[in-house]
PDB file of the backbone (N, CA, C, O) and the ligand in Angstrom, with CONECT records:
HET     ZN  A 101       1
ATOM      1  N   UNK A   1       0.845  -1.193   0.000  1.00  0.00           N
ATOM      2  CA  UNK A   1       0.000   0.000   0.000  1.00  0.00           C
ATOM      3  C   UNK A   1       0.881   1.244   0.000  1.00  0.00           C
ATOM      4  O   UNK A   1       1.867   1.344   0.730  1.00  0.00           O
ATOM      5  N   UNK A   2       0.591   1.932  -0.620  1.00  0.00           N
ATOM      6  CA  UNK A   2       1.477   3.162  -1.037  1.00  0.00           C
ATOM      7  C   UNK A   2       0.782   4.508  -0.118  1.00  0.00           C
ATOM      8  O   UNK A   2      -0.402   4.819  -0.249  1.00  0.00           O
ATOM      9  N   UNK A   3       1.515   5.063   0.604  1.00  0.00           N
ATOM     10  CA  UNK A   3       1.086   6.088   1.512  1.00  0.00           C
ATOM     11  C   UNK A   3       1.755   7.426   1.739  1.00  0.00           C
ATOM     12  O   UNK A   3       2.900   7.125   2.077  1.00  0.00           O
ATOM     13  N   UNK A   4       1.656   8.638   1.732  1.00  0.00           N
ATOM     14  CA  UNK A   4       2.454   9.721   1.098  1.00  0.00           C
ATOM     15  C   UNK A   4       2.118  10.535   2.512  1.00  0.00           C
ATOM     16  O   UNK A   4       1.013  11.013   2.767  1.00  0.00           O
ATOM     17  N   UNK A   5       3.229  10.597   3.343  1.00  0.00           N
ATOM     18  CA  UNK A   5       3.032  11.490   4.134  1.00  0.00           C
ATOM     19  C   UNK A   5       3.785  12.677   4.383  1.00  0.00           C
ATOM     20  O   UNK A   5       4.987  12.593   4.638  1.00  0.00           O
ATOM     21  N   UNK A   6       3.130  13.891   4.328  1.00  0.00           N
ATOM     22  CA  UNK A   6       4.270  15.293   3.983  1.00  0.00           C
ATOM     23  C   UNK A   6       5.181  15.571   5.021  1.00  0.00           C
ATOM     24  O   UNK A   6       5.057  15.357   6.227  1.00  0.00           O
ATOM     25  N   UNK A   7       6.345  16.200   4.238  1.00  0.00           N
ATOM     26  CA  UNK A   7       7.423  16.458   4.972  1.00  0.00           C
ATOM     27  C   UNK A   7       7.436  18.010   5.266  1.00  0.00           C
ATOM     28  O   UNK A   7       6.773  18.770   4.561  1.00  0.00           O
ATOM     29  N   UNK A   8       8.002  18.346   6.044  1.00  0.00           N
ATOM     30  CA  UNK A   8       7.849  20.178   6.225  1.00  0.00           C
ATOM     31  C   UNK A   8       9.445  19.970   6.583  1.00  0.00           C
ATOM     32  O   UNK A   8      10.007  18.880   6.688  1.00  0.00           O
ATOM     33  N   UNK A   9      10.208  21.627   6.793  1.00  0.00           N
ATOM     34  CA  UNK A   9      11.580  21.568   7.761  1.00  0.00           C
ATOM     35  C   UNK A   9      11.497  22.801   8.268  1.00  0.00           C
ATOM     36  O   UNK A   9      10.966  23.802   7.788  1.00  0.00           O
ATOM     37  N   UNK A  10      12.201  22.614   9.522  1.00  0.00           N
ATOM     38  CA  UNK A  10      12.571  23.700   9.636  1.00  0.00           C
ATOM     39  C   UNK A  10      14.101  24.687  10.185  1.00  0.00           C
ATOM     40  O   UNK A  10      14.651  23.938  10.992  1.00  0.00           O
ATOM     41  N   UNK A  11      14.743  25.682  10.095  1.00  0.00           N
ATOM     42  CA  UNK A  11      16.037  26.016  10.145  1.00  0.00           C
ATOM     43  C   UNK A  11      16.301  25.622  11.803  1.00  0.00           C
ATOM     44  O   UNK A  11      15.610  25.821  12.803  1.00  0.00           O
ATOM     45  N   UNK A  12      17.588  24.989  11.609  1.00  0.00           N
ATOM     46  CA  UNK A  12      18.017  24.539  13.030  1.00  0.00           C
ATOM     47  C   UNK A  12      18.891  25.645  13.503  1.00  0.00           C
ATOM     48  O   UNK A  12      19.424  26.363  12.656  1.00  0.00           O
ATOM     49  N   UNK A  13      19.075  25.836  14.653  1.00  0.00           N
ATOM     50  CA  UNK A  13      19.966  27.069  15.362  1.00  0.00           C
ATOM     51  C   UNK A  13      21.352  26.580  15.091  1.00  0.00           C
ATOM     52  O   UNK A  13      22.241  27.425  15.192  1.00  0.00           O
ATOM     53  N   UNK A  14      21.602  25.677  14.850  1.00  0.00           N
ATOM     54  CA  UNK A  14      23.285  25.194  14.170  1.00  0.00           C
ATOM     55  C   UNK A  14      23.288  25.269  12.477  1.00  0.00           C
ATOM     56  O   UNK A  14      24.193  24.832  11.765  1.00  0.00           O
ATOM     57  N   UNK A  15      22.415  25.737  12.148  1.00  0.00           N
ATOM     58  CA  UNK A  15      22.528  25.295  10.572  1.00  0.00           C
ATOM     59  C   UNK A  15      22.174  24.200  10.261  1.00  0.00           C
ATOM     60  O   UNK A  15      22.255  23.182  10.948  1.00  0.00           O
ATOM     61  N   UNK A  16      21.672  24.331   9.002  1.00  0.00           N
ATOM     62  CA  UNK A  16      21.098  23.080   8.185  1.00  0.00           C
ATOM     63  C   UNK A  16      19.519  23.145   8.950  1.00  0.00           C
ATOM     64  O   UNK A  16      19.041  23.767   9.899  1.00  0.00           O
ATOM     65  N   UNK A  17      18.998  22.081   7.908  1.00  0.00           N
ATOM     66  CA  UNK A  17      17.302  21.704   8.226  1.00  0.00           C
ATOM     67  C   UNK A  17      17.082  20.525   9.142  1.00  0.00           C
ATOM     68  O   UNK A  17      17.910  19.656   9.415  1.00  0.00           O
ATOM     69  N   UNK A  18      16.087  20.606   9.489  1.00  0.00           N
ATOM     70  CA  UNK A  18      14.969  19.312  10.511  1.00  0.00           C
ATOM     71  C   UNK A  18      14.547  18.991  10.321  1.00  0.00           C
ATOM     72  O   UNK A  18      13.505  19.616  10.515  1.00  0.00           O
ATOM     73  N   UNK A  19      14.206  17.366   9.527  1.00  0.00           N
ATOM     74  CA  UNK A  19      12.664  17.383   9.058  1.00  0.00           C
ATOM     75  C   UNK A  19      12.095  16.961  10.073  1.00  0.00           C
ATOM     76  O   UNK A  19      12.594  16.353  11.020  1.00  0.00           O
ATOM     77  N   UNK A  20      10.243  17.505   9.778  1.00  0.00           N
ATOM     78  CA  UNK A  20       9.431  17.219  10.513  1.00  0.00           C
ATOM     79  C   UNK A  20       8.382  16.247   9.554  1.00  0.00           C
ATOM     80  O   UNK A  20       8.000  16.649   8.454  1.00  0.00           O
ATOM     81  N   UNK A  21       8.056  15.197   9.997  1.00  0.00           N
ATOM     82  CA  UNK A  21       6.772  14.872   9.174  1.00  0.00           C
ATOM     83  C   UNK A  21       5.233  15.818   9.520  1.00  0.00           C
ATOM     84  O   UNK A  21       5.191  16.823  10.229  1.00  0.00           O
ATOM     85  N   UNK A  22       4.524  15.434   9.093  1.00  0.00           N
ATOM     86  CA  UNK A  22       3.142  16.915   9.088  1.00  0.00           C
ATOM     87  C   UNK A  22       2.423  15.234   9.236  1.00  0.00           C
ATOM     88  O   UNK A  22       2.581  14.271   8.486  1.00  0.00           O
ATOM     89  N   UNK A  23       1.457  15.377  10.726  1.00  0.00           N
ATOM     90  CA  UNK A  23       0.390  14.844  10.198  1.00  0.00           C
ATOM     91  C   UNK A  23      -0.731  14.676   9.201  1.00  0.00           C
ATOM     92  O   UNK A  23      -1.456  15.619   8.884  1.00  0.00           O
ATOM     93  N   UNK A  24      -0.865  13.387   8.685  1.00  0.00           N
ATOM     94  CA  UNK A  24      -2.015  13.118   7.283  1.00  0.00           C
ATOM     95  C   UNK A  24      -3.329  13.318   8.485  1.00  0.00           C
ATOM     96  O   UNK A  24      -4.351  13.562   7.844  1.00  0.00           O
ATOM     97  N   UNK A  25      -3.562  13.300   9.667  1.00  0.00           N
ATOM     98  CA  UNK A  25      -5.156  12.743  10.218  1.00  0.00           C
ATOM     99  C   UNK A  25      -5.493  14.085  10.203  1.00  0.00           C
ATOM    100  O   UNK A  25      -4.838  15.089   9.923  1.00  0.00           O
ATOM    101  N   UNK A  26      -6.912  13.872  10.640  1.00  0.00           N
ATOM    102  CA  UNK A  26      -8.078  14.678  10.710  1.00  0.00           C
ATOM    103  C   UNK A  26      -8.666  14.578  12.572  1.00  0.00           C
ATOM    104  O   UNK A  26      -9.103  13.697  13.312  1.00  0.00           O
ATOM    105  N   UNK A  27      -8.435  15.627  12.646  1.00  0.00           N
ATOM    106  CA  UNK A  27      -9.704  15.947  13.738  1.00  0.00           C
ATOM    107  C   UNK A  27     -10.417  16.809  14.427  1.00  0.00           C
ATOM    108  O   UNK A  27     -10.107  17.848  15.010  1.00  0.00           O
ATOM    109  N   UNK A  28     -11.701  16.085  14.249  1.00  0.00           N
ATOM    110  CA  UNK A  28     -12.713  16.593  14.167  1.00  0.00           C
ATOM    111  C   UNK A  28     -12.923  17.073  12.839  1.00  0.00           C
ATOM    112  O   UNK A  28     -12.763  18.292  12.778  1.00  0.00           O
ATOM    113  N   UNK A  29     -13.257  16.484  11.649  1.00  0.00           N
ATOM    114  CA  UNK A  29     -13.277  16.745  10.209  1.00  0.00           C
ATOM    115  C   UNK A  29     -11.987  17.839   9.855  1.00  0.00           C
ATOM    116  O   UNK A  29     -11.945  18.370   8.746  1.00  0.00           O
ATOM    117  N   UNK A  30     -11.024  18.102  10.817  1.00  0.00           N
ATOM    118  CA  UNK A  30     -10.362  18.901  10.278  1.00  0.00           C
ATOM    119  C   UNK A  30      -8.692  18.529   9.795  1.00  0.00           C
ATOM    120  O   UNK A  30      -8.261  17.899  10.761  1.00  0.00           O
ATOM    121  N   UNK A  31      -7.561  18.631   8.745  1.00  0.00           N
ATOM    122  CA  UNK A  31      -6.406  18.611   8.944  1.00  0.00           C
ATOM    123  C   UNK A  31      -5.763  18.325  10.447  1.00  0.00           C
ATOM    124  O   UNK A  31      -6.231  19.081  11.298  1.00  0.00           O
ATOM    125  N   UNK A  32      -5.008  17.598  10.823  1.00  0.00           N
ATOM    126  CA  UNK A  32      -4.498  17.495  12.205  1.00  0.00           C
ATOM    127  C   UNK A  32      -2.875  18.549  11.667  1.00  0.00           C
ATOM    128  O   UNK A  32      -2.357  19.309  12.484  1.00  0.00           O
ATOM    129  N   UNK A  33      -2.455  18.428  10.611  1.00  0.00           N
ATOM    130  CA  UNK A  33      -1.264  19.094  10.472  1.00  0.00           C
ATOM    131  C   UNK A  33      -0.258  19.534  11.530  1.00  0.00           C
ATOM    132  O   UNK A  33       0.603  20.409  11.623  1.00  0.00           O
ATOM    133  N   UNK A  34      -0.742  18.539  12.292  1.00  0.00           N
ATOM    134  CA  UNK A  34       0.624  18.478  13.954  1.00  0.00           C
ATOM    135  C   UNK A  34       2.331  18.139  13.054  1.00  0.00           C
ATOM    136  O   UNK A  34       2.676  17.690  11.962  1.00  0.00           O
ATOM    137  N   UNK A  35       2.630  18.374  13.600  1.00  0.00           N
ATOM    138  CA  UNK A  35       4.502  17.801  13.552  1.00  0.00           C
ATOM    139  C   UNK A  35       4.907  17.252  13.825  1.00  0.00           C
ATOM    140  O   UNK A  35       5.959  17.288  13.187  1.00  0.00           O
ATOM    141  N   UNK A  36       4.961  16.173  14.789  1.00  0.00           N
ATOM    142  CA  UNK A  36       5.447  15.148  15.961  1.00  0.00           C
ATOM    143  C   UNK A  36       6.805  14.822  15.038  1.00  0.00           C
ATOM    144  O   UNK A  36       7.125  14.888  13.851  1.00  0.00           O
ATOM    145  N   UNK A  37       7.524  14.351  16.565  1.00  0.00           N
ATOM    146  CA  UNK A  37       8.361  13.533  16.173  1.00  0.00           C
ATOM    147  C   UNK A  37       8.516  12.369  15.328  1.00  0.00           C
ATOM    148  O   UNK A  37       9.292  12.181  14.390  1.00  0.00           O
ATOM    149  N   UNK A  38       7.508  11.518  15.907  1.00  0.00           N
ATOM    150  CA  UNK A  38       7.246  10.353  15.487  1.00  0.00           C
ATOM    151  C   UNK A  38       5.725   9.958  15.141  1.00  0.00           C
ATOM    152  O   UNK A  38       4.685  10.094  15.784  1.00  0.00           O
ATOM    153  N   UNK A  39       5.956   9.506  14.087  1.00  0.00           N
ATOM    154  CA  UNK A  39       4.329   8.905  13.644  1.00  0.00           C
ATOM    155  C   UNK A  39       4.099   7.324  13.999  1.00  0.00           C
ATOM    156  O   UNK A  39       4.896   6.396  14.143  1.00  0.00           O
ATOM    157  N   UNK A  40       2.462   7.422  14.092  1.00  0.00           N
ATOM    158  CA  UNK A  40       2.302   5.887  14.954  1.00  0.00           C
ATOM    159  C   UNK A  40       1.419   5.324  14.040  1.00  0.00           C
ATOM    160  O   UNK A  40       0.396   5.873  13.628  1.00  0.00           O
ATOM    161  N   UNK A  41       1.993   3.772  13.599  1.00  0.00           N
ATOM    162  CA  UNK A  41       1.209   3.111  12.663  1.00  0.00           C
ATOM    163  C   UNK A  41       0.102   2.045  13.906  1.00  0.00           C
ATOM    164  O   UNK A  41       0.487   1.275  14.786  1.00  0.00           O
ATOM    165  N   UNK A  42      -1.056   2.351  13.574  1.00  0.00           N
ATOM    166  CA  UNK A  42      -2.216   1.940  13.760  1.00  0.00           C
ATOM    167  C   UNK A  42      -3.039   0.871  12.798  1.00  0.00           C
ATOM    168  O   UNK A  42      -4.189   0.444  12.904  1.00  0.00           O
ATOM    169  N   UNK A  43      -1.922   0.581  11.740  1.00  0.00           N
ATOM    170  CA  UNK A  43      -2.486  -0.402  10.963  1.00  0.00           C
ATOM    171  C   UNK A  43      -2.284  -0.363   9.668  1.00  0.00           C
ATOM    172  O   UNK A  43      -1.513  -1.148   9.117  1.00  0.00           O
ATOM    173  N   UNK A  44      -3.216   0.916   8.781  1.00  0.00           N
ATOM    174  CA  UNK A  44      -3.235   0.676   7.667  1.00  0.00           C
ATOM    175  C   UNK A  44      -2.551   2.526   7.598  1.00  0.00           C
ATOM    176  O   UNK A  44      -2.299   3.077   6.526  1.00  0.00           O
ATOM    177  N   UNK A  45      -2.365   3.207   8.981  1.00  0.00           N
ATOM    178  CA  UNK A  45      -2.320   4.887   8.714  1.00  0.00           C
ATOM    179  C   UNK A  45      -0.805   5.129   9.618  1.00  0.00           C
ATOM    180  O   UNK A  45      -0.161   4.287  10.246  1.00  0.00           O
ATOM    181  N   UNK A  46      -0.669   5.836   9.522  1.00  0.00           N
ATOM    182  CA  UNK A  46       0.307   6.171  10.248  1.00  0.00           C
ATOM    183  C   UNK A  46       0.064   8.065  10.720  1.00  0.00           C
ATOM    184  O   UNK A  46      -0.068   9.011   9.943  1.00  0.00           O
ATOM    185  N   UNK A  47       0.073   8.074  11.835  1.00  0.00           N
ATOM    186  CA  UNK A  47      -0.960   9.276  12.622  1.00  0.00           C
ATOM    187  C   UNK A  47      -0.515   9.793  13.948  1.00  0.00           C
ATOM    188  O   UNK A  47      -0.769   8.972  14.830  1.00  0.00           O
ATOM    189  N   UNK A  48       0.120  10.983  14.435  1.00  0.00           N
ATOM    190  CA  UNK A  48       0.668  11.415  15.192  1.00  0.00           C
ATOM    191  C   UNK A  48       0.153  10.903  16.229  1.00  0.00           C
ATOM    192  O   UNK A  48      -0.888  10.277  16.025  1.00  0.00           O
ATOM    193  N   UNK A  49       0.645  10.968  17.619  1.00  0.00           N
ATOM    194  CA  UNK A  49       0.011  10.280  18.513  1.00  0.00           C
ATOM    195  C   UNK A  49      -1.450  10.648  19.737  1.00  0.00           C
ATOM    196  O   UNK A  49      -2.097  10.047  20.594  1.00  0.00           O
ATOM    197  N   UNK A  50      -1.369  12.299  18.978  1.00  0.00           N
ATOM    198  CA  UNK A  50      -2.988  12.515  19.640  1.00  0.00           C
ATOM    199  C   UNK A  50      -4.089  11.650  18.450  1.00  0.00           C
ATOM    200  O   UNK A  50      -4.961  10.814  18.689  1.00  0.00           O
ATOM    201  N   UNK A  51      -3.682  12.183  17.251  1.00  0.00           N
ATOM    202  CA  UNK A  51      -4.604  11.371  16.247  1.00  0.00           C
ATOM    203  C   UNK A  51      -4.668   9.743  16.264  1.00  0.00           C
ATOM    204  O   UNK A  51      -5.729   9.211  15.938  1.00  0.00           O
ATOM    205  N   UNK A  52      -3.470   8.884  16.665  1.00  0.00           N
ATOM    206  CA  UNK A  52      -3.688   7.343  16.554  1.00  0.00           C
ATOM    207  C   UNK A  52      -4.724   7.339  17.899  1.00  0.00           C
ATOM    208  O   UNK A  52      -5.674   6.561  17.825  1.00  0.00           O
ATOM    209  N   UNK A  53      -4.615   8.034  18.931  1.00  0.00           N
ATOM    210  CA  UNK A  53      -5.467   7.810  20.799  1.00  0.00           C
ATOM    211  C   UNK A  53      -6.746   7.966  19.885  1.00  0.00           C
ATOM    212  O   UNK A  53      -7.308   6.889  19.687  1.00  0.00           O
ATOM    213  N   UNK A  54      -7.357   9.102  19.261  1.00  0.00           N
ATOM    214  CA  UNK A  54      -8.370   9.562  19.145  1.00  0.00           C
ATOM    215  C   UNK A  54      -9.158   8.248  18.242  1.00  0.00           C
ATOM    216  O   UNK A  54     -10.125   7.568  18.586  1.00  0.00           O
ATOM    217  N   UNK A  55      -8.404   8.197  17.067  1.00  0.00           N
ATOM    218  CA  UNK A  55      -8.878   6.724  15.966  1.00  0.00           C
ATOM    219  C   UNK A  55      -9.318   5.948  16.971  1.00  0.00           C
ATOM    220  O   UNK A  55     -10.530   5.814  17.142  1.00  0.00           O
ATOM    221  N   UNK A  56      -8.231   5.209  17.933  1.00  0.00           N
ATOM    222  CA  UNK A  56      -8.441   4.293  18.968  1.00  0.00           C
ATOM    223  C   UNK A  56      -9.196   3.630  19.567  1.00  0.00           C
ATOM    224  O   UNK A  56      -9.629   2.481  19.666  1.00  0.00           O
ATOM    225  N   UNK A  57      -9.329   5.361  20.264  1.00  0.00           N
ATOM    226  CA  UNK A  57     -10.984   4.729  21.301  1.00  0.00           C
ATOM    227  C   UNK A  57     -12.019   5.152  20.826  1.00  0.00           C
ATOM    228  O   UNK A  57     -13.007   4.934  21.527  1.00  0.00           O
ATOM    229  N   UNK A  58     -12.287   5.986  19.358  1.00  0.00           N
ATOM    230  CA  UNK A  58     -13.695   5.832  18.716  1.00  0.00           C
ATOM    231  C   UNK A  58     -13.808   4.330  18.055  1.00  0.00           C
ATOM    232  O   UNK A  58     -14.830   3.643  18.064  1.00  0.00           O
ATOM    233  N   UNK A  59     -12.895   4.069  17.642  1.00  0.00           N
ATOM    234  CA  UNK A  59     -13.054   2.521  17.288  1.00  0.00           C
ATOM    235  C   UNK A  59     -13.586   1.564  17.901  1.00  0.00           C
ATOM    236  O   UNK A  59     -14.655   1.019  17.629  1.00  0.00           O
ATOM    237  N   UNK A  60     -12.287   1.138  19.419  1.00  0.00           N
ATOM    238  CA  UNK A  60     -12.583  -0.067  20.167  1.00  0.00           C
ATOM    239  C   UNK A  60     -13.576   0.648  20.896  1.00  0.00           C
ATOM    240  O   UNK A  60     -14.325  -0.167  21.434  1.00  0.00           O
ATOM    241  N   UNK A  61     -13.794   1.440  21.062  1.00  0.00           N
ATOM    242  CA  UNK A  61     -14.911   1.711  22.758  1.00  0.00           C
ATOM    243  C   UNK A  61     -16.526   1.709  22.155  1.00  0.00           C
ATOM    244  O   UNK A  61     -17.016   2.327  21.210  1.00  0.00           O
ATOM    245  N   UNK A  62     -17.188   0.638  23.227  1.00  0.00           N
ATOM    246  CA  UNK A  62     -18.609   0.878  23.252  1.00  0.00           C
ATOM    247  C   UNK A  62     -19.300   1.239  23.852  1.00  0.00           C
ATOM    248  O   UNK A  62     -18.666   1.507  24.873  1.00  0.00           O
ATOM    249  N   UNK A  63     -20.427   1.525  24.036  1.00  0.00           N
ATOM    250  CA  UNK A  63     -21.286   2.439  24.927  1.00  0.00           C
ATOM    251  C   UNK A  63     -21.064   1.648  26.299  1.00  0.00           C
ATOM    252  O   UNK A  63     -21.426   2.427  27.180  1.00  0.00           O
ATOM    253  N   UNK A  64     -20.672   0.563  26.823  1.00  0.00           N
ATOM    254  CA  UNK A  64     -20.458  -0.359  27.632  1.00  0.00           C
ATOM    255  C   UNK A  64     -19.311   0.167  28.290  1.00  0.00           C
ATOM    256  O   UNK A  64     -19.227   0.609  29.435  1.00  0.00           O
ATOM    257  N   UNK A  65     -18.120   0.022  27.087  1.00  0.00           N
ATOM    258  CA  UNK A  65     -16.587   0.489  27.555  1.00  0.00           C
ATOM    259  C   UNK A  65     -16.796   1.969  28.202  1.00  0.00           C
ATOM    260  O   UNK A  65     -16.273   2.209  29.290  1.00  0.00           O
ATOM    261  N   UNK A  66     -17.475   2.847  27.604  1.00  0.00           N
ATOM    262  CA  UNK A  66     -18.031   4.245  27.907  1.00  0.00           C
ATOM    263  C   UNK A  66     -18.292   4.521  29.552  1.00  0.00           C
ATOM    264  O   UNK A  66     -17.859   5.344  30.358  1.00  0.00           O
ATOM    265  N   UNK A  67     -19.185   3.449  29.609  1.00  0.00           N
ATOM    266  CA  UNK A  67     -19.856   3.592  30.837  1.00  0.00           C
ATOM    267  C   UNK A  67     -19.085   3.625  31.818  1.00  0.00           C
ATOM    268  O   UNK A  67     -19.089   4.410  32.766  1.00  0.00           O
ATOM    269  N   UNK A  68     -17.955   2.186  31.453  1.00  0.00           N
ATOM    270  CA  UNK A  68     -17.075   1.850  32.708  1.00  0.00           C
ATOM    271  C   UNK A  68     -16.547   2.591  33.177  1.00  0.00           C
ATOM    272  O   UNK A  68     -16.720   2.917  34.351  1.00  0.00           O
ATOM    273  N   UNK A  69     -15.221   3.407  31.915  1.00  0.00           N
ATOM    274  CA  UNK A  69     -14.703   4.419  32.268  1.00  0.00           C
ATOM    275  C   UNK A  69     -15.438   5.309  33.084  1.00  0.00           C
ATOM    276  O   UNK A  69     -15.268   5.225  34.300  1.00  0.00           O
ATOM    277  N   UNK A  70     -16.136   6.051  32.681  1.00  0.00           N
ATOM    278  CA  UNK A  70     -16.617   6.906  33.368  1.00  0.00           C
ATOM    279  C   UNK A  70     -17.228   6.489  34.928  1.00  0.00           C
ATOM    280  O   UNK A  70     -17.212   7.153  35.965  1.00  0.00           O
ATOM    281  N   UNK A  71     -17.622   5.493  34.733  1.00  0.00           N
ATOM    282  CA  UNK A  71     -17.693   4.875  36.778  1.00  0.00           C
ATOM    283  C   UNK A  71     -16.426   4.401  37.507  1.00  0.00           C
ATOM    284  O   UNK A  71     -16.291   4.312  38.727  1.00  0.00           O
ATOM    285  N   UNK A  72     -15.416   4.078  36.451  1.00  0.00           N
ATOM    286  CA  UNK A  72     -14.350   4.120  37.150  1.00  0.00           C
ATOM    287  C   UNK A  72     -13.368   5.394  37.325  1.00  0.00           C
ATOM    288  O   UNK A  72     -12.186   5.252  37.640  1.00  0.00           O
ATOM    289  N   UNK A  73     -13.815   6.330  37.153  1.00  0.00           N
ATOM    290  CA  UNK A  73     -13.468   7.797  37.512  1.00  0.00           C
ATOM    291  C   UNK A  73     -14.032   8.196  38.559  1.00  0.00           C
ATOM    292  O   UNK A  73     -13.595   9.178  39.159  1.00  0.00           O
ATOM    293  N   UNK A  74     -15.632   7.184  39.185  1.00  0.00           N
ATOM    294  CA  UNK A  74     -15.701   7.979  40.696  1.00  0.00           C
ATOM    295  C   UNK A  74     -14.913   6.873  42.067  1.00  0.00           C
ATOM    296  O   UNK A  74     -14.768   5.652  42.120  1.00  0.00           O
ATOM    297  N   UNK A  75     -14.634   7.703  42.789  1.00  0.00           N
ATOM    298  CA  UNK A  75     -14.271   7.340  44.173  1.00  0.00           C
ATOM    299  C   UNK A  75     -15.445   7.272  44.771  1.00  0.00           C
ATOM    300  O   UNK A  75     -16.538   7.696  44.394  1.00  0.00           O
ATOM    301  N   UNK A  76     -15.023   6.487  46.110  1.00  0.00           N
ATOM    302  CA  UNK A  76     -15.688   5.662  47.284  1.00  0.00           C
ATOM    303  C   UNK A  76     -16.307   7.199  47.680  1.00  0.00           C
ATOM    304  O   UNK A  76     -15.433   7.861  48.239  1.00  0.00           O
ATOM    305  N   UNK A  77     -17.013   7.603  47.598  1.00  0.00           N
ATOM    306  CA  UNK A  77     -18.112   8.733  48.377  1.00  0.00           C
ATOM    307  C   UNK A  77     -18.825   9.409  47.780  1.00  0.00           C
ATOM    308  O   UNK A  77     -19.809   9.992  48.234  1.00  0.00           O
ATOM    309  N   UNK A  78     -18.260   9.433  46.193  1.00  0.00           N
ATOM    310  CA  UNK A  78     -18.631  10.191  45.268  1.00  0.00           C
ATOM    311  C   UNK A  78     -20.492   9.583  44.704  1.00  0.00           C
ATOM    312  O   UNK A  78     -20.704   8.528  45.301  1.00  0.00           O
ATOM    313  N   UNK A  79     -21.290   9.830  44.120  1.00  0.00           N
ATOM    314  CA  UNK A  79     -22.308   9.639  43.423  1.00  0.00           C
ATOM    315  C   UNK A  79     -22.324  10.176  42.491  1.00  0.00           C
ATOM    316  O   UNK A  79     -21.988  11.340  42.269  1.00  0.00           O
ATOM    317  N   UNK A  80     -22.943   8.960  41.416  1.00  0.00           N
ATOM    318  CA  UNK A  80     -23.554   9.792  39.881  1.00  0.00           C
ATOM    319  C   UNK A  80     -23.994  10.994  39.633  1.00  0.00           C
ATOM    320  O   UNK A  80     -25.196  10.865  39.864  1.00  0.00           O
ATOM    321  N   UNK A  81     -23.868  11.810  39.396  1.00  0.00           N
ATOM    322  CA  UNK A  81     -24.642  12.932  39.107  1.00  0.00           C
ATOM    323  C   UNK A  81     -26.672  12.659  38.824  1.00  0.00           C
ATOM    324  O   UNK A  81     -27.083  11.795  38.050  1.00  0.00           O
ATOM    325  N   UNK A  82     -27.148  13.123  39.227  1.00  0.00           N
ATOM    326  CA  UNK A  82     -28.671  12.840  39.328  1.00  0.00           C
ATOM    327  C   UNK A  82     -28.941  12.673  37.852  1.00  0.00           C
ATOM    328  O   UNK A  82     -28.236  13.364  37.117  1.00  0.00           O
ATOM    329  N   UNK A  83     -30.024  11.713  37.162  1.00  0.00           N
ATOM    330  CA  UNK A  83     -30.483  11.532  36.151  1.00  0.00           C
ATOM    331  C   UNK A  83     -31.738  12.917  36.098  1.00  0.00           C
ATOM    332  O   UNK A  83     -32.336  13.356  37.081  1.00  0.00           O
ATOM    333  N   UNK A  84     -31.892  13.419  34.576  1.00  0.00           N
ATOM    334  CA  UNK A  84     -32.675  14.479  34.203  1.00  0.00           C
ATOM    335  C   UNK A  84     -33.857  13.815  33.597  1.00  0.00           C
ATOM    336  O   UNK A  84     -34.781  14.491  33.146  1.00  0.00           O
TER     337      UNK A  84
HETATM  338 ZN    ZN A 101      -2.377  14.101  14.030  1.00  0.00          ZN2+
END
């Protein structure tokens, strides 16, 4: 599979260039055009590492996984917030 991901640079304080790769993802329908160091292959993409988290858990997580998390964020005293 052939995959084209852009390069940017920029001037180093010693001279000469840096490359940066430019994120390919999107989020929230938009360009992610981050810089990272390193890009993270997730499979078939390769996607800075806020964009591979984000792919991630819209993928694996279900309204189930959803739930947990979020009850496992309260402590021993705490209660649900009241249903509306
Ligand atoms: Zn990104």
């Amino acid at each position: 599979m052939a995959y084209t991901v852009p390069l940017t640079s920029t001037s180093c304080i010693k001279g000469g260039e840096r490359p940066y790769f430019v994120c390919p993802g999107q989020v929230c329908g938009r360009p992610c055009l981050r810089q990272p160091f390193n890009l993270y292959s997730g499979g078939r993409h390769f996607l800075c590492r806020n964009c591979y988290r984000l792919a991630f858990q819209s993928q694996s997580e279900t309204p189930h996984d959803w739930l947990l998390r979020r009850v496992s964020k309260l402590r021993p005293g705490n209660t649900l917030p009241p249903r509306r």
